[in-house]
C-alpha positions as CSV (number, residue, x, y, z in Angstrom):
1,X,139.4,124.0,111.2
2,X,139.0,124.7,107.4
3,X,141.8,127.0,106.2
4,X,141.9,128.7,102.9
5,X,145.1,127.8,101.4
6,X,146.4,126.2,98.3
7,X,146.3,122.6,98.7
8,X,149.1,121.1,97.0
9,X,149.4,117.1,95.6
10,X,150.0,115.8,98.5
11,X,147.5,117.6,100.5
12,X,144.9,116.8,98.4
13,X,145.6,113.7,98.4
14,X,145.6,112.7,102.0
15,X,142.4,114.9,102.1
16,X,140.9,112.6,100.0
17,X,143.0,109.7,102.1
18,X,141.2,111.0,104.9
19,X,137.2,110.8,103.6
20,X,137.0,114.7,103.9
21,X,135.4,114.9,100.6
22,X,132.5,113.0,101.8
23,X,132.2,115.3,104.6
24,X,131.5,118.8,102.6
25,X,128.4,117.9,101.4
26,X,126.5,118.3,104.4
27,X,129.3,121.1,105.6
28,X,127.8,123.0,102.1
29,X,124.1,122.4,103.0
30,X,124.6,124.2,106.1
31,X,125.4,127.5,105.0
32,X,127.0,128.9,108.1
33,X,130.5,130.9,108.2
34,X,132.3,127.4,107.7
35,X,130.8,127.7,104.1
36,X,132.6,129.8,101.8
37,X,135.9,128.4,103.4
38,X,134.2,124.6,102.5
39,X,133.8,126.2,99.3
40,X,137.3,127.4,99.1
41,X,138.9,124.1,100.2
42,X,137.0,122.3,97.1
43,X,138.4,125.2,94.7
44,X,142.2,124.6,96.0
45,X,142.1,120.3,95.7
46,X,140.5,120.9,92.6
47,X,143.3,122.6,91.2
48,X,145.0,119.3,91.3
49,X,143.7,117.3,88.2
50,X,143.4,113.8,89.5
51,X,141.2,115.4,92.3
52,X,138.4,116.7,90.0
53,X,136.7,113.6,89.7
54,X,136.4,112.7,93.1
55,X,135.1,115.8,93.7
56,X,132.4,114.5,91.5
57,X,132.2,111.6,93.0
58,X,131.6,112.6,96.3
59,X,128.4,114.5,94.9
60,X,130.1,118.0,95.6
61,X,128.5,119.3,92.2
62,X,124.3,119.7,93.4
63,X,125.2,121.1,96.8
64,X,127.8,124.0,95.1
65,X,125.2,124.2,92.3
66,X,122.7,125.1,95.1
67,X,124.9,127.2,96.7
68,X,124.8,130.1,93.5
69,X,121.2,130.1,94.7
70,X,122.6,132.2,97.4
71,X,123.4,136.4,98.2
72,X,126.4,136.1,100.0
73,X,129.1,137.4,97.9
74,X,131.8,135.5,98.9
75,X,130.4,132.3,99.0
76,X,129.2,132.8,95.0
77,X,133.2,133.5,94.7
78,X,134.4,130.6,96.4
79,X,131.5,128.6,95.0
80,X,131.7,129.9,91.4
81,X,135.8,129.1,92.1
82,X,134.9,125.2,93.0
83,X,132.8,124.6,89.9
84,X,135.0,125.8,87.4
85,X,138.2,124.3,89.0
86,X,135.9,121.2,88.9
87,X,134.7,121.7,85.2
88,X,137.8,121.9,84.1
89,X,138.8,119.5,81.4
90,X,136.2,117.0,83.4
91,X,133.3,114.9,83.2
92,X,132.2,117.5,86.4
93,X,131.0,119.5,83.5
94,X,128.0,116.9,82.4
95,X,127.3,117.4,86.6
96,X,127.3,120.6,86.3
97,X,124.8,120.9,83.3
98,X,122.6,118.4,85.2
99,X,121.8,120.0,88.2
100,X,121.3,123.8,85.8
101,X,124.8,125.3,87.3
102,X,125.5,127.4,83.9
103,X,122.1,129.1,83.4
104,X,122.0,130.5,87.3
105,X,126.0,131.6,86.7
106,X,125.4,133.0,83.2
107,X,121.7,134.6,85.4
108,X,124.1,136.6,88.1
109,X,126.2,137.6,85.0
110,X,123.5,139.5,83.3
111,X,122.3,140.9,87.0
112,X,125.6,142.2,88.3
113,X,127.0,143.5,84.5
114,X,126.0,147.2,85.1
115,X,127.9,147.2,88.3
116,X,131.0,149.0,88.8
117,X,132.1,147.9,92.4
118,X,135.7,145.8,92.8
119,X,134.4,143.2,94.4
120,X,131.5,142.2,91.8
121,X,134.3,142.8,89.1
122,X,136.0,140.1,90.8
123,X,133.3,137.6,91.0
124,X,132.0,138.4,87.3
125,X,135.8,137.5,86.7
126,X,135.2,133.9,88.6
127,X,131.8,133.3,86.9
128,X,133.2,134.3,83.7
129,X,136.4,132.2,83.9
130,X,133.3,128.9,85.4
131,X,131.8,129.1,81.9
132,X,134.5,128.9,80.0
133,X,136.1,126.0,81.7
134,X,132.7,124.5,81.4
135,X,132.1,124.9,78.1
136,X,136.0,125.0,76.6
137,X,136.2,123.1,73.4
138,X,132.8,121.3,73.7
139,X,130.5,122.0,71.1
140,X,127.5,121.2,72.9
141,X,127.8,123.2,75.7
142,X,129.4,126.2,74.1
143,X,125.5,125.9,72.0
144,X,123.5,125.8,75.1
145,X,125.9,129.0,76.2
146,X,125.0,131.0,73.1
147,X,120.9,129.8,73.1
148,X,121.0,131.2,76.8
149,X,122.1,134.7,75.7
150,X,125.7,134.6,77.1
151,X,127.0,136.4,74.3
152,X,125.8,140.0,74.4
153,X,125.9,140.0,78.4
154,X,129.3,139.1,77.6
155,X,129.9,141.8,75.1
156,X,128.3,144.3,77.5
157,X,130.8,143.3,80.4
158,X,133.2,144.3,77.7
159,X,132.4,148.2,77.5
160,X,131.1,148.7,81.2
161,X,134.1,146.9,82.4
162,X,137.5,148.4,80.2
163,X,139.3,149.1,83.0
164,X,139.5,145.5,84.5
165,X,142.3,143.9,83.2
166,X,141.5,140.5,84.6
167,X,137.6,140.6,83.6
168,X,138.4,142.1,79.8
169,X,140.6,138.9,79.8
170,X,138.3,136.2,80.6
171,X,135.9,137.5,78.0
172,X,138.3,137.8,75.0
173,X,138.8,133.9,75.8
174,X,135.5,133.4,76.5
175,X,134.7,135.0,73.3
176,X,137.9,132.9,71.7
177,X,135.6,130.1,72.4
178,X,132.6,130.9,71.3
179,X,133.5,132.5,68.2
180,X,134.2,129.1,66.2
181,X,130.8,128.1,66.4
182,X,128.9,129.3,63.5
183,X,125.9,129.9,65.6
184,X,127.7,132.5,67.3
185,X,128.1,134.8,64.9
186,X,124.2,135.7,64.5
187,X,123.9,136.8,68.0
188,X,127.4,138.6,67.9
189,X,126.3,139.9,64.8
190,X,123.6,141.7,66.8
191,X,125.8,143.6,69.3
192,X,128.2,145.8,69.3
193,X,131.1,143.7,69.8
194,X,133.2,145.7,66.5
195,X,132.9,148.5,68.1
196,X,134.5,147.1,71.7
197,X,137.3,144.9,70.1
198,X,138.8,147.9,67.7
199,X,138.2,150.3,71.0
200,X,139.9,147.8,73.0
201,X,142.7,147.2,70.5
202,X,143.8,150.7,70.2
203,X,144.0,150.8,73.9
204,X,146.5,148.0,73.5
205,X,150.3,148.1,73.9
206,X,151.3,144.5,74.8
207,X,151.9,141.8,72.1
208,X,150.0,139.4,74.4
209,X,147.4,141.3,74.9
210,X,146.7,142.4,71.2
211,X,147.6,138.2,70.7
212,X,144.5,138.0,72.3
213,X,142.1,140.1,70.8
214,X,143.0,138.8,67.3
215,X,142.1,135.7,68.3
216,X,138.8,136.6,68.6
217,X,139.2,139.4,65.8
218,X,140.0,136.1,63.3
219,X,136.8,133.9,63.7
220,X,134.5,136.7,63.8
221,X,135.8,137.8,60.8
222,X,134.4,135.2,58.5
223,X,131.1,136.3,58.9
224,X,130.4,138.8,56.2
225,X,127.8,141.4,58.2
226,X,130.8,141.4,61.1
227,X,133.1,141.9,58.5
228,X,131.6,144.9,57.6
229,X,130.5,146.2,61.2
230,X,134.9,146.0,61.9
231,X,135.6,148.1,58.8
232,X,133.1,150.7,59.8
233,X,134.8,150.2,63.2
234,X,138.1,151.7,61.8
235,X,139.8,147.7,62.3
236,X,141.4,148.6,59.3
237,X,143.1,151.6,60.1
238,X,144.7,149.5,63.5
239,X,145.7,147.1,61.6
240,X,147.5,149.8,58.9
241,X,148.9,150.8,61.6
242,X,150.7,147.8,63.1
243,X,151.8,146.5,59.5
244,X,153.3,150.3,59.6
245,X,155.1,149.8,62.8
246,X,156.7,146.4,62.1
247,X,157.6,145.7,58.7
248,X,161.0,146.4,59.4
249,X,161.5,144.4,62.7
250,X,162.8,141.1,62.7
251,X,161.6,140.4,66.6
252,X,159.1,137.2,66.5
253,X,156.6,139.0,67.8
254,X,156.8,141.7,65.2
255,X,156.9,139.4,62.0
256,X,153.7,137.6,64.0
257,X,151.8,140.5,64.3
258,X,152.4,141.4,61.3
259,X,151.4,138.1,59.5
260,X,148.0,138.2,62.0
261,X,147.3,141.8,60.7
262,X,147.9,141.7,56.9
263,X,146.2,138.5,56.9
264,X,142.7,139.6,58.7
265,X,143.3,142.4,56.2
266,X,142.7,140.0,53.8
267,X,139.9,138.2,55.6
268,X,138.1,141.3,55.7
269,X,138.1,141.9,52.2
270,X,136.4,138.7,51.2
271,X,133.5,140.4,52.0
272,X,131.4,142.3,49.3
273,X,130.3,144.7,50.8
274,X,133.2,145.3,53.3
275,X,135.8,144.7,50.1
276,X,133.5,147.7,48.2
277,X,133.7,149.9,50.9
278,X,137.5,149.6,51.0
279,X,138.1,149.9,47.6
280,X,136.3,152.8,47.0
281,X,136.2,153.2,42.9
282,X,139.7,152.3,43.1
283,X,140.4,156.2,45.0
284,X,140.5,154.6,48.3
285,X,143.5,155.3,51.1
286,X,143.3,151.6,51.8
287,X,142.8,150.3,48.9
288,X,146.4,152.2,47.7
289,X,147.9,151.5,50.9
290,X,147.4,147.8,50.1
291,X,149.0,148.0,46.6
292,X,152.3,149.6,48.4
293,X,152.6,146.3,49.8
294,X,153.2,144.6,46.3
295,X,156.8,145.9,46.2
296,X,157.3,145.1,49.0
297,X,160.7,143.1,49.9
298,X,158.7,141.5,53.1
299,X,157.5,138.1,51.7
300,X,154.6,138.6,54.0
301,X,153.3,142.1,52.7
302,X,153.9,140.5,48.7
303,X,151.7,137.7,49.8
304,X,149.1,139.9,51.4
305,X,149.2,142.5,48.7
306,X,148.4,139.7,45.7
307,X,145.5,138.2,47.7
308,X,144.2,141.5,48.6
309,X,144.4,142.3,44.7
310,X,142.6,139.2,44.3
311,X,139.9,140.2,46.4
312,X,139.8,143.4,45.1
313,X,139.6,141.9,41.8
314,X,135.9,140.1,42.4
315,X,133.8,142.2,39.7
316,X,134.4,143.9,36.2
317,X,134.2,147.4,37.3
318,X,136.8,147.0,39.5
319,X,138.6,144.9,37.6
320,X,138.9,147.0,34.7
321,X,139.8,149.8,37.2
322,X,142.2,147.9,38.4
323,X,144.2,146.9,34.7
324,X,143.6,150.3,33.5
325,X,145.8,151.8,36.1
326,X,148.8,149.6,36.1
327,X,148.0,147.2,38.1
328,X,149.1,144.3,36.5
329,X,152.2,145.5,35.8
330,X,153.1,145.4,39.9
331,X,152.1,141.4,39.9
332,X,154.3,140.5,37.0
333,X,157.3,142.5,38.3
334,X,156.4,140.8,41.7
335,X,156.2,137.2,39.7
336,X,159.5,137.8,38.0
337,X,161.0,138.3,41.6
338,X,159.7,135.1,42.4
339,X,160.5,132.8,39.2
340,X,164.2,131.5,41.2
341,X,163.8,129.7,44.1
342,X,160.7,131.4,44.9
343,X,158.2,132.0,47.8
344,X,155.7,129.4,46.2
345,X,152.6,131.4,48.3
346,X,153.6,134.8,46.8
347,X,153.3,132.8,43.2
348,X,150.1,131.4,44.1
349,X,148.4,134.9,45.6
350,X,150.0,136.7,42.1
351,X,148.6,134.4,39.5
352,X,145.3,134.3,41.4
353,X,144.8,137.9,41.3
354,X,145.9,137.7,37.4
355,X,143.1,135.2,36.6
356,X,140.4,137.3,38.6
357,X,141.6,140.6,36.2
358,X,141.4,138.3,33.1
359,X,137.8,137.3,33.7
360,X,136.2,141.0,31.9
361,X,136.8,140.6,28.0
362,X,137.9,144.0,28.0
363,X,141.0,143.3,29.9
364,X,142.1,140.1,28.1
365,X,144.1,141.9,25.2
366,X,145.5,145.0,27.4
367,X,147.0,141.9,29.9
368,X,148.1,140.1,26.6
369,X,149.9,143.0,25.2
370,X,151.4,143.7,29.1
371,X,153.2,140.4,28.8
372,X,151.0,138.7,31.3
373,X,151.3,135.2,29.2
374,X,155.4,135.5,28.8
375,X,155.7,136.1,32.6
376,X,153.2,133.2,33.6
377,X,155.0,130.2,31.5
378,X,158.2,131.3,33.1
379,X,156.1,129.3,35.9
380,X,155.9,125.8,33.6
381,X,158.7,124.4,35.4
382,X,156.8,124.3,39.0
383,X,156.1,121.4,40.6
384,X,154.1,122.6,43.0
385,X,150.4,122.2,42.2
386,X,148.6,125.2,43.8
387,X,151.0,127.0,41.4
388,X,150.5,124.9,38.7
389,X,147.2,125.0,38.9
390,X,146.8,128.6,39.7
391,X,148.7,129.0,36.2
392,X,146.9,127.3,34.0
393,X,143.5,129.0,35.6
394,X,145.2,132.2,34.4
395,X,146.3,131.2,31.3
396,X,142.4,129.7,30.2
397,X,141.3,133.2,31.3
398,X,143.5,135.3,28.8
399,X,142.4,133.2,25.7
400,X,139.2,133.0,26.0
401,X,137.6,134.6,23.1
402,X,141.6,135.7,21.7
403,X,142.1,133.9,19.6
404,X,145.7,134.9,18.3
405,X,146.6,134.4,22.0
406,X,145.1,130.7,21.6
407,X,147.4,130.1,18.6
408,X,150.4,131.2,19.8
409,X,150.1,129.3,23.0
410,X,148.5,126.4,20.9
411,X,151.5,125.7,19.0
412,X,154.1,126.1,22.0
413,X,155.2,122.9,22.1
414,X,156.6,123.1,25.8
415,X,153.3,124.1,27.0
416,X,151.0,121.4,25.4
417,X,153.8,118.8,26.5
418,X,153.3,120.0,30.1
419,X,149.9,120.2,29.6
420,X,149.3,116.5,28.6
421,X,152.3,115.3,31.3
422,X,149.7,117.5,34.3
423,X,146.7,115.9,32.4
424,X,147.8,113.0,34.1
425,X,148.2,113.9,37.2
426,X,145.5,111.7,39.0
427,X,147.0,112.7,42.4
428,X,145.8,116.1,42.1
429,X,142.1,116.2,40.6
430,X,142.3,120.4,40.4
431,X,145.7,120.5,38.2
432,X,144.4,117.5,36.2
433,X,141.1,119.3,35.1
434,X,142.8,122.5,34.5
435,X,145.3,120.6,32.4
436,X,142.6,119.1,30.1
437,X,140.3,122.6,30.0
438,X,143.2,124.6,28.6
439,X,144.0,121.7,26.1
440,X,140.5,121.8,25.0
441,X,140.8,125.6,25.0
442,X,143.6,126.5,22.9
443,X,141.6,124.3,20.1
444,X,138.2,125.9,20.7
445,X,139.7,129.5,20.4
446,X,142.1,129.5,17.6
447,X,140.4,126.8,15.7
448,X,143.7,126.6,14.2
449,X,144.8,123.3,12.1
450,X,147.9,124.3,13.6
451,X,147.4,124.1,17.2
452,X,145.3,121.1,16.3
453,X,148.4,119.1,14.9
454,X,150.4,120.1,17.9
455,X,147.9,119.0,20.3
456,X,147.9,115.3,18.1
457,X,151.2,115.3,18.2
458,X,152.0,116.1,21.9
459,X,149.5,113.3,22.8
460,X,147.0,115.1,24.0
461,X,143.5,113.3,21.7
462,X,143.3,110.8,24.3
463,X,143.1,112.7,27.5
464,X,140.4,115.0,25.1
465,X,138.4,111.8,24.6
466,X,138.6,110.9,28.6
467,X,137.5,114.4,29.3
468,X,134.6,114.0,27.6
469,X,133.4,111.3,30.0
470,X,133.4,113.8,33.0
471,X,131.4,114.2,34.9
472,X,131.6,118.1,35.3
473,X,129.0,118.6,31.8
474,X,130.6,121.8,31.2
475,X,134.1,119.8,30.8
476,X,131.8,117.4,29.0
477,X,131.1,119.9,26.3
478,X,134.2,121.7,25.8
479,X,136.2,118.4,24.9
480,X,133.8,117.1,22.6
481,X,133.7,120.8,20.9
482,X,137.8,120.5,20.5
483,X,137.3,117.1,19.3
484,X,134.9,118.1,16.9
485,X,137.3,121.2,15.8
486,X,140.3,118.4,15.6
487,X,137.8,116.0,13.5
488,X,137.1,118.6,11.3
489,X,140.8,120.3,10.6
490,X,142.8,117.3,10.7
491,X,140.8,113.8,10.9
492,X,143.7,112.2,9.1
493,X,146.3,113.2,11.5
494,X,144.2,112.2,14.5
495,X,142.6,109.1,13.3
496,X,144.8,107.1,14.8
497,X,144.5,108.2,18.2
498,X,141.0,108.6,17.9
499,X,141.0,104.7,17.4
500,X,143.3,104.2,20.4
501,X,141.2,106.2,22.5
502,X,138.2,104.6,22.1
503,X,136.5,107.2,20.7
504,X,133.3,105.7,19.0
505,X,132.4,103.6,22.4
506,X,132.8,107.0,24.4
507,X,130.1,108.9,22.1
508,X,128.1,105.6,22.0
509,X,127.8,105.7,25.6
510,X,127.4,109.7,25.8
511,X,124.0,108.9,23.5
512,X,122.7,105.7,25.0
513,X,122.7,107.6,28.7
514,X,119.5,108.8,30.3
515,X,121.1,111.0,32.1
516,X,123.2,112.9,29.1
517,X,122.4,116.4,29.0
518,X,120.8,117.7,25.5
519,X,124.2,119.8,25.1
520,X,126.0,116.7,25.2
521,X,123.9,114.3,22.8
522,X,124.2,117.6,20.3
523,X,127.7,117.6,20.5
524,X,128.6,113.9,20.3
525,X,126.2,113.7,17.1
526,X,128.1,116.3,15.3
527,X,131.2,114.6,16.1
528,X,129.8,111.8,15.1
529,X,129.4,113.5,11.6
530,X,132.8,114.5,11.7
531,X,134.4,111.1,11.6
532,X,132.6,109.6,9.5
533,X,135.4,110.2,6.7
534,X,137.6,108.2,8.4
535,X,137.4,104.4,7.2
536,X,138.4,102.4,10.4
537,X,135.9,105.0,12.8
538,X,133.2,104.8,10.2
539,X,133.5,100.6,10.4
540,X,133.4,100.8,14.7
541,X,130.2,103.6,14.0
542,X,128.3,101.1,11.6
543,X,129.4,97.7,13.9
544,X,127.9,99.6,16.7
545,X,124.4,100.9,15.0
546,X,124.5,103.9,15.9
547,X,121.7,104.5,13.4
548,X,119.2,102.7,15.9
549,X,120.5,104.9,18.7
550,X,120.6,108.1,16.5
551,X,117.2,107.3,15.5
552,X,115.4,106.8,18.8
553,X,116.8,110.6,19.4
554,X,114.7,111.9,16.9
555,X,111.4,112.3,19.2
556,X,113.9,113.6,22.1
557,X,112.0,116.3,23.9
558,X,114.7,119.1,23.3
559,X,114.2,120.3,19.1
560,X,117.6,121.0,18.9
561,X,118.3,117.3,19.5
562,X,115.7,116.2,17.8
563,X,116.6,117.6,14.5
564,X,120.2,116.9,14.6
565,X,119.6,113.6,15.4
566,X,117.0,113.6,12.0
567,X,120.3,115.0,10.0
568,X,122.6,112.7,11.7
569,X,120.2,110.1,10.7
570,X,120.4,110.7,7.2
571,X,124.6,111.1,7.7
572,X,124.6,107.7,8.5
573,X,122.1,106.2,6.4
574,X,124.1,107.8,3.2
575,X,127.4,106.5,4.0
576,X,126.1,102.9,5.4
């Protein structure tokens, strides 16, 4: 007699002891009232993980697979039970896919969604629960889910369905699952699954539950047209909401959900359009509601308010907005909490948003007079690079085009030291490149003999001269502008290291390359100029002939190359 029970280790495994799995094949293919409780049997041993593959190996898989074929209700339950018990974590699943088990289950899904009645809520919850333990973390299959059309059958179940706990469920991890492919979010795009999560989030009182639906919440999220679709939603004003109710509890599941929230608050402005929305012209409840959060004493709220600020801060208009109305004045009081001992995150998020509301020239002097560069160098002692390097982003921002700014930094000796120890930092490539930009910087914008001599002195010509062998052109250029500026204001001061830095063979190679951009052979010729007045360059610039190289420039397809190369010609024929 077949009894529907749960079949624990041992049972299972004297059932399998015993040959019965051989036997409910044909006990399947008959379809009689022993059925759904074969069915049911095959569920409860598969339970038990070292029982799944015999199950497969009995060839259980095509005669269940045929059985969905079927209108009996129970046995698609017991049957729908069997296959995903089966699937799970299991090579059952390739069987499964073989013999077209998912496209008849995800089929009945799209059949029985409208309907209301208990007992199809309960199989949709089986068949559900079948394709996700068929498809859990396997790329491939979760694909051939989405190219069937699971996803807005799934998203419907979600709004006909609110009221079943167990079904709502299996779809938020269903939809977990599918999320994190990229090729979901077209088709989610499509439906109205914003609409269903925030309704079914401000139904929510349980931390597990809303656990769950910000799982799905985070992944969707990254697309930018969803992005938007959740803000129109009123996500935002949830997630207000909870940061509201508990900033000031120190319960674990309080400081998670508040981390979950004010970071998807984040995630959703990344989005243009979404971010726009928010902000508002600068008037918008959200948009102030955010900047409360900078004063914050939660570390988590700080954190969130800088990067929002930073997101905020991703076009001039707002930008300037933004400076004009105090802004920056919050982020350096925030830095200045941070200097001791800080929370190196809340230093990263701060100086990030600094550098975005440096980038509009208009704002460059107001952020200069605020103090912006006497609060950032407090940061020169970090050795942390996402600080360091979010620093000296920051710093290259606010001189650009000042150049008093560019002077008085130039000539801090503590900065250019730093500066030339970082440009050395080969471990981290960001910090390093940074490092030699602002170096170049602080020459190119104060074009001060001054900074110049400090720079020479700190040791900084050499790591000038290895810049200008990026491969990044745009570093390309701006060291060989700043070596041209330190050629011209001070050649006898920097001769030496000029020599030491192989200089000449650097700008010989920078010509003799195909692949030089015209920018670059420009540049290197006027440097080339520049040096000349030096006796020991001028004797590496005549033992290399340049003039044959300089020459062969002058038919060069871009003018501007052309007739520099004519002048630099004559430069070198003169003083040979």
């Amino acid at each position: 007699m077949l009894l529907a029970l749960f079949l624990d280790v041992e049972t299972s495994g004297k059932i399998q002891e015993m040959g019965v799995l051989a036997m409910m094949p044909a006990l399947l293919s008959a379809q009689n009232s022993c059925t759904p409780k074969a069915a049911n049997i095959i569920a409860e041993v598969a339970k038990n993980e070292f029982m799944r593959s015999p199950c497969v190996e009995a060839g259980l898989i095509p005669p269940l697979v045929q059985l969905l074929n079927c209108k009996d209700q129970e046995i698609l339950l017991q049957t729908g039970r069997a296959l995903g018990n089966i699937c799970y974590d299991n090579e059952g699943r390739s069987a499964v896919d073989a013999a077209g088990g998912a496209q008849i289950v995800a089929e009945h899904i799209k059949s029985l969604a409208e309907s209301t009645d208990p007992a199809t809520g309960k199989l949709l919850t089986v068949f559900c629960g079948m394709l996700m333990n068929y498809s859990n973390d396997n790329d491939s299959l979760q694909a051939q889910l989405i190219i069937m059309g699971v996803i807005p059958t799934l998203v419907r179940l979600l709004g006909v369905h609110s009221q079943n706990t167990a079904l709502t469920e299996m779809c938020l991890i269903a939809f977990g699952n599918l999320a994190e492919l990229e090729s979901s979010k077209e088709q989610f795009a499509s439906t109205n699954i914003a609409e269903e999560l925030v309704r079914l989030f401000r139904k929510q009182v349980e931390h597990e539950k809303k656990e769950m639906i910000f799982e799905v919440l985070a992944p969707l999220a990254e697309n930018d047209v969803i992005k938007l679709q959740l803000v129109d939603a009123g996500l935002v004003e949830c997630l207000l909401e909870v940061v509201a109710q508990t900033v000031d509890s120190d319960r674990d599941e309080d400081v998670a959900q508040l981390k979950t929230s004010s970071d998807l608050m984040v995630l959703l402005l990344l989005g243009d359009e979404s971010m726009q929305k928010l902000f508002e012209g600068g008037k918008g409840s959200v948009f102030q509601r955010v900047l409360s959060w900078v004063p914050s004493n939660n570390h988590q709220l700080q954190l969130a308010g800088a990067l929002a600020i930073a997101n905020f801060a991703r076009n001039d208009e707002n930008c300037i907005h933004m400076v004009d109305t105090g802004i920056v004045q919050k982020l350096l009081e925030l830095l200045d909490r941070h200097v001791e001992e800080g929370n190196v995150t809340v230093q990263h998020a701060a100086l990030s948003a600094l550098r975005n509301l440096a980038i509009p020239v208009v704002n460059k002097s107001k952020m200069l007079l605020a103090g912006v560069s006497d609060v950032v160098l407090k940061f020169l002692k970090s050795e942390m690079p996402p600080v360091q390097f979010k620093l000296l982003g920051t710093l290259r921002m606010l001189i650009d085009t000042q150049a008093d700014a560019a002077e008085q930094l130039g000539t801090n000796t503590k900065l250019v030291e730093r500066l030339v120890e970082w440009c050395e930092a080969k471990d981290h490539a960001g910090v390093m490149g940074e490092s030699n930009r602002l170096l170049s910087a602080l020459i190119r914008h104060s074009k001060s003999k001054n900074v110049v001599r400090t720079v020479i002195q700190g040791g900084g010509v050499k790591h000038l001269v290895t810049m200008a062998t990026s491969e990044h052109m745009i570093m390309q250029n701006e060291a060989l502008v700043a070596l041209g500026l330190i050629a011209a204001l001070d050649l006898e001061c920097a001769e030496k290291d000029f020599v030491g830095a192989d200089l000449v063979q650097v700008l010989h190679r920078l010509l003799t390359e195909e692949h030089s951009a015209p920018e670059i052979k420009y540049n290197s010729m006027i440097l080339i100029c520049s040096i000349m007045g030096s006796e020991p360059l001028h004797k590496e610039v005549q033992s290399l002939a340049f003039i044959d190289v300089v020459s062969s420039l002058r038919s060069h397809e871009n003018k501007t190359v052309a007739h520099q190369a004519s002048l630099t010609e004559q430069r070198l024929t003169a003083q040979s």
